[in-house]
C-alpha positions in Angstrom: 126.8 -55.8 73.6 128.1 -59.0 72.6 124.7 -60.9 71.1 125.7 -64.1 73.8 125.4 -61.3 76.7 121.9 -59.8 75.5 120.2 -62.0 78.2 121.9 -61.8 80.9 121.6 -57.6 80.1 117.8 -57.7 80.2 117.1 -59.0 83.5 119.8 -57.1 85.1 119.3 -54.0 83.1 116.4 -51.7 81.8 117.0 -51.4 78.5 116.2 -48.1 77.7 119.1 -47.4 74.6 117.7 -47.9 71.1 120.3 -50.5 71.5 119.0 -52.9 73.6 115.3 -52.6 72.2 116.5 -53.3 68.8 118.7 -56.4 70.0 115.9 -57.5 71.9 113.1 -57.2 69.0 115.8 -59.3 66.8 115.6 -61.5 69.1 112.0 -61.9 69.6 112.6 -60.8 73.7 110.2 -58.0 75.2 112.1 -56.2 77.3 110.5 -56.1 80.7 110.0 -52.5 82.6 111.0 -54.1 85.8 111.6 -57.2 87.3 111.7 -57.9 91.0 114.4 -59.7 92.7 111.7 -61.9 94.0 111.0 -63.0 90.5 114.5 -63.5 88.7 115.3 -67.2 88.1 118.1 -68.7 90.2 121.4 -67.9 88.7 122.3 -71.0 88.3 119.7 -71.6 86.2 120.5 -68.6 84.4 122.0 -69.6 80.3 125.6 -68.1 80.4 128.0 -68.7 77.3 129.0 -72.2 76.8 132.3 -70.1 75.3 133.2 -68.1 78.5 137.0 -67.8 78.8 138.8 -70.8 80.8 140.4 -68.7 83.0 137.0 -68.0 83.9 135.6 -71.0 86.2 131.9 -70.7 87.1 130.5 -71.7 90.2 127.2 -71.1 91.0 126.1 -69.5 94.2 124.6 -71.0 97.0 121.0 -71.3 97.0 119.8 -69.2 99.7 121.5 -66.4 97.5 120.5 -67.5 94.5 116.9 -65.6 93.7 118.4 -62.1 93.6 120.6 -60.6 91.0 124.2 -60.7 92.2 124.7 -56.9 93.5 121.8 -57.7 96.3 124.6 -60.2 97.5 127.8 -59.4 99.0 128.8 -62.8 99.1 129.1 -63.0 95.3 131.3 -60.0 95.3 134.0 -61.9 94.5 132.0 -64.5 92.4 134.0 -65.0 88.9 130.5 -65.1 87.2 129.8 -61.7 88.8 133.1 -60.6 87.8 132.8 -61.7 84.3 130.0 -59.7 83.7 130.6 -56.9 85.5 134.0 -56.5 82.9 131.7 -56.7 79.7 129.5 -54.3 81.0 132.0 -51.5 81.1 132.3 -51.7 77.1 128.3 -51.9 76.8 127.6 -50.0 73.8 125.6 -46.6 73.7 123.3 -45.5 71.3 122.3 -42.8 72.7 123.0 -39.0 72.5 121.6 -35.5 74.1 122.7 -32.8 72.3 120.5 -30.5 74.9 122.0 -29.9 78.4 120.8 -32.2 81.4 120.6 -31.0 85.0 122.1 -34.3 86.7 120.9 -35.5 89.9 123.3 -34.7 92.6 123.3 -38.2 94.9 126.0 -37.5 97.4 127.3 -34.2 99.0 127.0 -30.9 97.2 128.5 -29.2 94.6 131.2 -26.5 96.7 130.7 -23.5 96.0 134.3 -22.3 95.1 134.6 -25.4 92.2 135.8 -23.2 89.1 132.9 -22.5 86.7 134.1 -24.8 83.6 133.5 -27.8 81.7 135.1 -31.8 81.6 135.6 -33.0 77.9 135.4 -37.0 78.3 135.7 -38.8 75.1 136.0 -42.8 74.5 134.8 -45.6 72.6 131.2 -45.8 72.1 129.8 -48.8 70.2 131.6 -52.0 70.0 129.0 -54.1 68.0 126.8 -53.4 64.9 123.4 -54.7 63.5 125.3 -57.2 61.0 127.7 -59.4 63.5 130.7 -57.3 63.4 131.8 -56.6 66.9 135.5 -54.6 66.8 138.2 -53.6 69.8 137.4 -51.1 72.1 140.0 -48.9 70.6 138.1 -48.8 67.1 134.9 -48.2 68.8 133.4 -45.2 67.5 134.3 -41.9 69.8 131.4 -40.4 71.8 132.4 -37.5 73.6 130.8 -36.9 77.1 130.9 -33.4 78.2 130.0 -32.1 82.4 129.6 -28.6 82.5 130.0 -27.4 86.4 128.8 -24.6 87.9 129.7 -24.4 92.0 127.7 -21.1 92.6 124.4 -22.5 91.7 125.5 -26.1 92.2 124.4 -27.8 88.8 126.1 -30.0 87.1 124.8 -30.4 83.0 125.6 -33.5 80.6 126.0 -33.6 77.4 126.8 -36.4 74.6 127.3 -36.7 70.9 128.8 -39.2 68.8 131.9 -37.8 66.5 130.7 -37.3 63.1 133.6 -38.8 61.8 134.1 -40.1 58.3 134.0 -43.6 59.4 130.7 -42.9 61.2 128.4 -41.7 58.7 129.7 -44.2 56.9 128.9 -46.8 59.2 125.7 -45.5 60.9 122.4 -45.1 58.8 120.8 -41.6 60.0 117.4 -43.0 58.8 116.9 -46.8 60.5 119.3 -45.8 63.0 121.4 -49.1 62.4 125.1 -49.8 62.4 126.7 -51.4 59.8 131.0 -51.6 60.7 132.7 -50.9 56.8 136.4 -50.3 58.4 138.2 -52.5 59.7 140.3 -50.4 62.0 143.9 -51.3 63.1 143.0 -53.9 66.2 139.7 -55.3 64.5 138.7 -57.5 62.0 134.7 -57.6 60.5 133.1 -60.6 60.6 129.7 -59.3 59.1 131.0 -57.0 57.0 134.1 -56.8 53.7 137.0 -58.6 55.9 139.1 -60.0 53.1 140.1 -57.3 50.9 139.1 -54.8 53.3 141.5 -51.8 52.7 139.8 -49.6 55.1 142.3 -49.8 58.0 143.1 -46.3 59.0 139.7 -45.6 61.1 140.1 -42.5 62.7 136.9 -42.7 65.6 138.4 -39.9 67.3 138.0 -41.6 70.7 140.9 -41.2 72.5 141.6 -37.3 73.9 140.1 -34.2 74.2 141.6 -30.7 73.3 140.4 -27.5 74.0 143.2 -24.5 72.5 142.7 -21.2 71.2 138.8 -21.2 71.7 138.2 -24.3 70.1 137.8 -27.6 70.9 138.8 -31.4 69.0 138.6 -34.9 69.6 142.3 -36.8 68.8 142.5 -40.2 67.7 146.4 -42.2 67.2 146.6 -41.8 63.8 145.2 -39.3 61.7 143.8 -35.2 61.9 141.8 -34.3 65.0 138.2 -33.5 64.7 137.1 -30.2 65.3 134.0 -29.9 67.3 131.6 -26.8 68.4 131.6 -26.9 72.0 128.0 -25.6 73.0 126.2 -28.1 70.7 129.2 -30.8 70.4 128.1 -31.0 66.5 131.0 -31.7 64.3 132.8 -29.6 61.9 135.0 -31.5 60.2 138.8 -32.4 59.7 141.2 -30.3 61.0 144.5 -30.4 59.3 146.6 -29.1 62.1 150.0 -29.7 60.9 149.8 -29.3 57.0 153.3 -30.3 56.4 155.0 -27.6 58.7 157.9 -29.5 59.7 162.1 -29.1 58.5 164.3 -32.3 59.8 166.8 -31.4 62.3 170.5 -32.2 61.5 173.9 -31.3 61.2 174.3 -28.4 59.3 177.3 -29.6 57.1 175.9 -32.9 56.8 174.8 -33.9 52.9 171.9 -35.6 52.9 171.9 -39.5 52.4 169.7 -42.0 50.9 170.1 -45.3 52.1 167.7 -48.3 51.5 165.7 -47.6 54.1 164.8 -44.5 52.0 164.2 -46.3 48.8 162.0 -48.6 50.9 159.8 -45.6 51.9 159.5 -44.5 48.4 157.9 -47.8 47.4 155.4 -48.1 50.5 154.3 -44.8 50.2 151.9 -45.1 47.2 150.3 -47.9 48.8 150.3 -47.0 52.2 148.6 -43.4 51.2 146.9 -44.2 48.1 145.6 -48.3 48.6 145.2 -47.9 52.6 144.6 -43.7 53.2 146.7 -43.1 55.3 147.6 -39.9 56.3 151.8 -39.0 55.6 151.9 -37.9 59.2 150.0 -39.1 61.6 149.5 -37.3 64.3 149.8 -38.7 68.2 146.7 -38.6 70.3 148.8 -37.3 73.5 149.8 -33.9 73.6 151.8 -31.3 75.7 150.6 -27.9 77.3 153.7 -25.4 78.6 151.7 -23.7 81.0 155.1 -21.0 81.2 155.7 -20.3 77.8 151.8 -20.7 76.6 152.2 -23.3 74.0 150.7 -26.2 72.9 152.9 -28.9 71.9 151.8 -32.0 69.6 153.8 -34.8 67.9 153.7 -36.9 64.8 155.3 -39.7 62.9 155.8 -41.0 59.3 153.2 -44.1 58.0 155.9 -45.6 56.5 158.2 -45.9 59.3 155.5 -48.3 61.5 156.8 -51.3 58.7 161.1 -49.8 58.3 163.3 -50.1 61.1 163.6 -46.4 61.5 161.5 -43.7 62.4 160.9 -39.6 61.7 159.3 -37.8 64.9 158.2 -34.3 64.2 157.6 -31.3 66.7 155.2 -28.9 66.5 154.7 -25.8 68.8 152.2 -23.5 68.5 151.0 -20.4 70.8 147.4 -19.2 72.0 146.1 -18.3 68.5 147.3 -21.8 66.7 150.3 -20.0 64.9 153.3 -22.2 64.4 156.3 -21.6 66.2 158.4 -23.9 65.2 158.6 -27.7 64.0 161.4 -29.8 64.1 161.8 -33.5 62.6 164.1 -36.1 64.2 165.4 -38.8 62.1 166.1 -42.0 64.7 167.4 -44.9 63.8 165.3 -47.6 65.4 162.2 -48.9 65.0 160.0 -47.4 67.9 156.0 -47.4 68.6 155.3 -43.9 71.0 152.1 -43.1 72.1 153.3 -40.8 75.2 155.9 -38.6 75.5 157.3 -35.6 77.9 158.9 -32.6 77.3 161.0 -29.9 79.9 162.7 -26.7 79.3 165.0 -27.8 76.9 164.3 -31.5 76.0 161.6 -33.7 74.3 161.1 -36.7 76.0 160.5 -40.3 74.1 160.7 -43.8 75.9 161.4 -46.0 73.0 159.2 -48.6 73.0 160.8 -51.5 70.8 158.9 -53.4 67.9 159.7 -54.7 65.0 157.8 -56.2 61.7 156.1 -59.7 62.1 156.3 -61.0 57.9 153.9 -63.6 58.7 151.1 -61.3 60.8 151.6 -58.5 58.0 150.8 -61.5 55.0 147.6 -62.2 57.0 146.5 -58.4 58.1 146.9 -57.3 54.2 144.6 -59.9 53.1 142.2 -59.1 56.1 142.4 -62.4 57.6 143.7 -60.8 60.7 143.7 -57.4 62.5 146.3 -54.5 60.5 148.0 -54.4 64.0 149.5 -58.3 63.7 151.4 -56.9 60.9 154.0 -55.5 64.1 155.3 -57.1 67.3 157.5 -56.2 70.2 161.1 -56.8 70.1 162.5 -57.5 73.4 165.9 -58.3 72.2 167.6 -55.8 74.2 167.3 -55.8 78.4 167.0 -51.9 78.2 164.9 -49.1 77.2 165.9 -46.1 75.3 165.6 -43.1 76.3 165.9 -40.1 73.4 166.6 -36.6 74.7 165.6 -34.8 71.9 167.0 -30.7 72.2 163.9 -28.6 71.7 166.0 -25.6 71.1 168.9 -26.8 69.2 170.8 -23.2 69.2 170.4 -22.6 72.9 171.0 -26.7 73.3 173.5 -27.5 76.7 176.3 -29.8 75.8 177.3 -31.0 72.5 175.6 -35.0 73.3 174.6 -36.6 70.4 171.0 -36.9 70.6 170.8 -39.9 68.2 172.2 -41.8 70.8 169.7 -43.1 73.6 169.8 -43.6 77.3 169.3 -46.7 78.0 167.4 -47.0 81.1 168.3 -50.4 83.0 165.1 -51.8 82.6 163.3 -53.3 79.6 159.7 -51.4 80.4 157.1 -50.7 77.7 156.1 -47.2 78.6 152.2 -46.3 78.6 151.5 -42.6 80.1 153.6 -40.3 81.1 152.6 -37.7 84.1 155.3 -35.4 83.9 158.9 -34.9 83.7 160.9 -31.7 84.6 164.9 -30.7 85.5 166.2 -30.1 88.5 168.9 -27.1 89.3 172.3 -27.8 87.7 175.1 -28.0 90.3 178.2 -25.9 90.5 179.9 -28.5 87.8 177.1 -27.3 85.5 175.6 -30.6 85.7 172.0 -31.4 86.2 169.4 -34.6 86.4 166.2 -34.9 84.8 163.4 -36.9 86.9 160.3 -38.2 84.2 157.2 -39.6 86.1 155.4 -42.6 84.2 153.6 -45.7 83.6 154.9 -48.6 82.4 154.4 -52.4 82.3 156.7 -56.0 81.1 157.2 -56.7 77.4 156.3 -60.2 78.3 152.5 -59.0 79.4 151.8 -56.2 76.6 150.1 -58.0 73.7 148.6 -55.2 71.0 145.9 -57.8 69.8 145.0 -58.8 73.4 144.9 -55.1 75.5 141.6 -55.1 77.3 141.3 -58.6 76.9 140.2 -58.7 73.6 139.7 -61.5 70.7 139.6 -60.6 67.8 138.4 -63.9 66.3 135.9 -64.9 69.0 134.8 -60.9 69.4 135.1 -61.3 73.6 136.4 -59.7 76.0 138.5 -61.6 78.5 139.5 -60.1 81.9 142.0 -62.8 82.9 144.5 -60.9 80.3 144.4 -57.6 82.1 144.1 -59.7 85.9 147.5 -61.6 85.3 148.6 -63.4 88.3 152.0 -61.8 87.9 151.2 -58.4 88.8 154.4 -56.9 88.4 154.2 -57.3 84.8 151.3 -55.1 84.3 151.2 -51.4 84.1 152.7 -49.7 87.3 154.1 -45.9 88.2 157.6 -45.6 88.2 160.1 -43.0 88.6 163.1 -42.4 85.6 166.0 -40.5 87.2 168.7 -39.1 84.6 172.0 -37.8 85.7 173.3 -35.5 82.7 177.0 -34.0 83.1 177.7 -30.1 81.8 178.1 -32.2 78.5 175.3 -33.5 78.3 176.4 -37.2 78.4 174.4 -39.5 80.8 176.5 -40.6 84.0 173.4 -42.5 85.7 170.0 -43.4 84.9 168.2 -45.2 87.5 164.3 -46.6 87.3 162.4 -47.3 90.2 158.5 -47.7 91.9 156.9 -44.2 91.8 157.1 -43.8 95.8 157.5 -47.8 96.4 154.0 -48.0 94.9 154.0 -52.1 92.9 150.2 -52.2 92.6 149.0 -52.2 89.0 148.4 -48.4 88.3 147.6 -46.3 85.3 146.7 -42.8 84.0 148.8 -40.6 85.7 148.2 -36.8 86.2 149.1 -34.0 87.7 148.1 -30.3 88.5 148.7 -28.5 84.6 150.3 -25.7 85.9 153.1 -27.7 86.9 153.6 -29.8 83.6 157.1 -29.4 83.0 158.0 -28.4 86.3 159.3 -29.8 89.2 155.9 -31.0 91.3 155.1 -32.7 94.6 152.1 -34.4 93.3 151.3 -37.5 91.1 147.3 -38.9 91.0 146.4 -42.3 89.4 143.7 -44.9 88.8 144.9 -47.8 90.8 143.3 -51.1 92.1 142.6 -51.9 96.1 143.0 -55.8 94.7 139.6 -56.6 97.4 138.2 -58.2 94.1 139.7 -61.7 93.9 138.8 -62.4 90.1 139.1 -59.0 89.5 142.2 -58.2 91.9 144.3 -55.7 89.4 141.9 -54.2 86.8 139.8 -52.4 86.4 140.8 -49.9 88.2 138.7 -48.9 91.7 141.1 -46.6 93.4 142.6 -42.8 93.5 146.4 -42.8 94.5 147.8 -39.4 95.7 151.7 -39.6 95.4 153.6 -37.2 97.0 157.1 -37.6 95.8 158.7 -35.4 98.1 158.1 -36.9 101.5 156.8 -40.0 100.0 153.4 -40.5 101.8 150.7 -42.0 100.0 146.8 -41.4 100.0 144.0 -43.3 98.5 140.2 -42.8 98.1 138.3 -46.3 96.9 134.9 -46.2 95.4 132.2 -48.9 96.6 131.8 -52.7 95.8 131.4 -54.1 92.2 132.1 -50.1 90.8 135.4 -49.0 88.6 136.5 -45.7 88.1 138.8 -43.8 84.8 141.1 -41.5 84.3 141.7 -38.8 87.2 141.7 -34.5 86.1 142.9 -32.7 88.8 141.0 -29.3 88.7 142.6 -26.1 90.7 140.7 -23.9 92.6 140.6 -20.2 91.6 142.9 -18.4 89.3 146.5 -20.0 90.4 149.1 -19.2 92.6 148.1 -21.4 95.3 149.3 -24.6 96.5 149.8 -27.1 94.2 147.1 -29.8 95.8 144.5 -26.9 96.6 142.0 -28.3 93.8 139.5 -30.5 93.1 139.7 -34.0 91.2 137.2 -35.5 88.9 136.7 -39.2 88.0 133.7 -41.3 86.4 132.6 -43.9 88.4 131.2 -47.0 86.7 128.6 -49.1 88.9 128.2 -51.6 86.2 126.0 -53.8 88.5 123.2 -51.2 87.9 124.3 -50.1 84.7 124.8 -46.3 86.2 127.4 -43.6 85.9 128.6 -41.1 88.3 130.8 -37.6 88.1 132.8 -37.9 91.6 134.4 -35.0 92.9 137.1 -35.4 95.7 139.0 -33.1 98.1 142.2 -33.1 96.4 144.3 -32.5 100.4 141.4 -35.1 101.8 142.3 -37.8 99.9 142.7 -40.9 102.0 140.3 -39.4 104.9 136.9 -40.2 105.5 135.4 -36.8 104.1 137.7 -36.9 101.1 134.3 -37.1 98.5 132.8 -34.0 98.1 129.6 -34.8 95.6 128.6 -37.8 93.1 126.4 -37.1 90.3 124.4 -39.1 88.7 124.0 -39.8 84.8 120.4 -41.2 83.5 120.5 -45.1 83.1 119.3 -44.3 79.3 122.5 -42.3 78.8 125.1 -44.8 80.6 127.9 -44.8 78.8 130.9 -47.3 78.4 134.7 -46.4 79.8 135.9 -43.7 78.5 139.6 -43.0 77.6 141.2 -39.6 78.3 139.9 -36.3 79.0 140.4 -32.3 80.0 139.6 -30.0 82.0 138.7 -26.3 80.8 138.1 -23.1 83.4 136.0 -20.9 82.1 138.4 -18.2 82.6 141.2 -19.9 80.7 140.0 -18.7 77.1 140.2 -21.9 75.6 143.3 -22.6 76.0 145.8 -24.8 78.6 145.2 -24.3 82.6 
């Protein structure tokens, strides 16, 4: 919590996290048990920030709505003031952890019966400020991993959550006082109450952005470095897990000699500084990762250090099967200078939109000496109207067509590619040729900032929601569909990009049932925005989309006023083999208003009718927890491994 917000918190808020009473004793407040509406001060009496964003204006209510906190009035629904709090109380930071199951109170409907006995792995950012001024993005906020174990026979639903033990966080968090201090800088942040110029500690793996649970074990993935390997009944930590331990062989010609070019001789030199001075890891490994339900693999991706500063860049493959032996591993030398964080794979082909950057000289001179975040060091080149598109042959000796994959598609449209829901190929014709349809999310080159996503400022430490609420909303992230037309050859004859089933609002996270990743499916779900928020109209998200790409119809379920919503896991009833919607989904429903969460499951085939939610459970107020990222879905009869 951002120290101008802390009073604004307390009289909307009990403040019940270690948190909040330690904020509040630094600041000489007692935090009241309770306080009626009938004795809260007028709002606008109320002491906001004399530094709020200017695209926020404040207006204060009218007075015969003024002496009752804003979610007893729907007329300030779409009050800015309203609006900018409720966005900086989804990154409210939490202290707190239960490593002992909790039975959750079950608020609306009933757990069914039929819901698969298994568990939702949730993990995010959980602290965004320290004890000592620091305050860093939410994607360097230390991972807290929320877990739901569900059980639709007895109908109880059990929370857990634990902080990652990473490196970084017993580092930074004193086990005795309980106090934060921030030490690493992380690649989006920079300390203000803690070493900023100097600072070499850039490569802070919090291990916040997915979940994995493969071959009876479970880890927490962060965009950089080695998962962390957690025990899944008590969520303690066991350590690093060095999944790819330099398995890998580079894939090329097999008469061509090796060349060194400058490039290579500029690796050489960075890579004593960029491992030794800055730790970072050779390969780091992607946060995103594949599941081949068919084949039973598990499919993860990495790329060189070096190559986020050379205008190249080395993409390695790894495949393993249920028991974590590797497969195979393959490395692809490209020759362009390309920032993945998502990626798709079918039957034949790995899948990269190439998302353009290049090196800023001026923003790296300023990151190196601390005086701004590691991540100004890059920028986005939007010198070319297109985006590539590398089909990368995942079996090269069973490969169709002799096209050079070095060579991109370039898709006619210059999109920055977030997520990607699933790609799969279609039936070659009788002229052996065939067309590959990827399912995504994307948004403008002229919107995405890397210093700015979520809003935030790295030198005032705010959040502002105006960045992610653009008034051009076809600039921000939306689905879209990527159609490739590939000849018997393998050359591209057309590549086409389009809405995802017409659908322009500003959408995110897409998924999909896991059985069908990497194979043709009907079915596409997203976090999406209704837009009945006028300060708020586009994010966060407050909406479930079901896309059915076939017959093109379109189904939404929208949670209530002043509320947001994540990430969407679709969860299949019973053991398979039924129809590919016959399933539950989960999402976690923020009512930030009242500082509450909420495990929602819907009617996957309801969606859009009024009997579409199925339960809501609710999470303590002491254990409320800030958005979380990405997360996944384990049956209990799947072993540990994919669904």
């Amino acid at each position: 919590m951002h120290p101008e917000h802390r009073g604004f918190f307390f009289i909307n808020c009990h403040p019940s996290s270690s948190e909040a009473k330690m904020q509040a004793k630094a600041q000489n407040i007692i935090p009241p048990k309770f306080i009626s509406p009938a004795k809260l001060p007028p709002i606008s009496n109320i002491s906001l920030p004399s530094n709020v964003p200017q695209a926020i204006s404040i207006t204060a209510p009218s007075p015969e709505v003024s002496s009752a906190p804003p979610d007893h009035h729907p007329q300030l629904v779409d009050d800015k003031v309203a609006a900018f709090w409720d966005y900086q109380f989804l990154f409210v930071s939490q202290r707190s952890e239960t490593a002992e199951p909790i039975t959750l109170r079950i608020v609306d409907g009933k757990i069914p019966q039929d819901f698969p006995l298994g568990t939702y792995y949730l993990t995010g950012p959980g602290l965004f400020t320290d004890d000592h001024g620091s305050t860093v993005h939410p994607l360097d906020g230390h991972g807290y991993l929320r877990t739901f174990k569900i059980d639709g026979a007895r109908g109880v639903v059990e929370f857990m959550a634990r902080y990652i033990q990473t490196e970084a966080q017993v580092e930074e968090c004193d086990r005795i006082t309980g106090q934060w201090r921030f030490t690493h800088r992380g690649p989006f942040s920079v300390l203000k109450g803690g070493n900023m110029v100097g600072n070499t500690k850039v490569m802070k793996n919090v291990a916040n952005t997915s979940v994995l649970r493969w071959a009876g074990r479970l880890f927490c993935l962060w965009e950089g470095g080695d998962p962390y390997e957690i025990e899944s009944t008590t969520l303690d930590t066991l350590g690093r897990f060095d999944i790819i331990n330099g398995r890998h062989k580079l894939l090329q010609d097999e008469d061509a000699t090796p060349k060194v070019d400058v490039w290579d001789v500029a690796a050489e030199i960075l890579k004593p500084i960029l491992y030794g001075v800055f730790k970072m890891p050779p390969k780091r490994l992607l946060s995103h990762y594949k599941i081949d339900g068919r084949r039973n693999r598990l499919l993860i991706m990495s790329c060189n250090a070096e190559d986020m500063l050379l205008p190249r860049s080395n993409f390695t493959f790894y495949e393993f099967d249920s028991n974590f032996k590797l497969l195979q591993s393959q490395e692809f030398n490209i020759p362009d200078h390309l920032m993945i964080h998502d990626w798709a794979f079918t039957d034949n082909y790995y899948i990269l939109f190439g998302n353009r950057i290049k090196l800023d000289v001026a923003g790296s001179m300023t990151a190196v000496c601390g005086l701004s975040p590691m991540i100004s060091a890059l920028s986005l080149n939007a010198s070319k109207p297109t985006s590539p598109i590398y089909m990368l042959p995942r079996f090269p000796s069973e490969s169709n067509g002799q096209r050079d994959w070095k060579i991109p598609i370039e898709a006619p449209s210059q999109m920055w590619v977030l997520h990607v829901g699933n790609a799969f190929e279609e039936e070659r014709d009788e002229n052996g040729s065939s067309k590959i349809q990827i399912q995504a999310s994307g948004c403008s080159y002229r919107w995405f900032n890397f210093q700015k996503m979520f809003g935030y400022d790295w030198q005032s430490g705010k959040l502002d929601p105006s960045m992610m609420n653009a008034d051009q909303d076809k600039l921000l992230p939306h689905l879209v569909q990527v159609s490739v037309s590939l000849d018997a050859n393998g050359d591209c004859q057309n590549c086409s990009v389009n809405d995802l089933n017409e659908w322009r609002k500003p959408s995110d996270f897409p998924a999909i049932n896991q059985d069908f990743s990497g194979c043709k499916n009907t079915f596409v779900y997203a976090a999406t925005s209704s837009g009945s928020r006028q300060a708020l109209p586009h994010f966060p998200f407050d909406t479930v989309v079901k896309l059915n790409v076939r017959d093109k119809s379109i189904s939404t379920w929208s949670t209530t006023r002043r509320r947001f919503i994540g990430e969407p896991i679709f969860v299949p009833k019973g053991t398979g083999g039924g129809e590919e919607d016959d399933g539950y989904l989960l999402v976690v429903e923020y009512a930030v208003s009242t500082q509450r969460c909420y495990l929602v499951i819907l009617d996957s085939k309801q969606i859009g009718k009024t009997n579409a939610l199925v339960a809501r459970v609710e999470v303590p107020r002491h254990l409320n927890f800030p958005l979380g990222f990405h997360g996944f879905w384990e049956s209990a009869g799947d072993c540990g491994f994919g669904n």
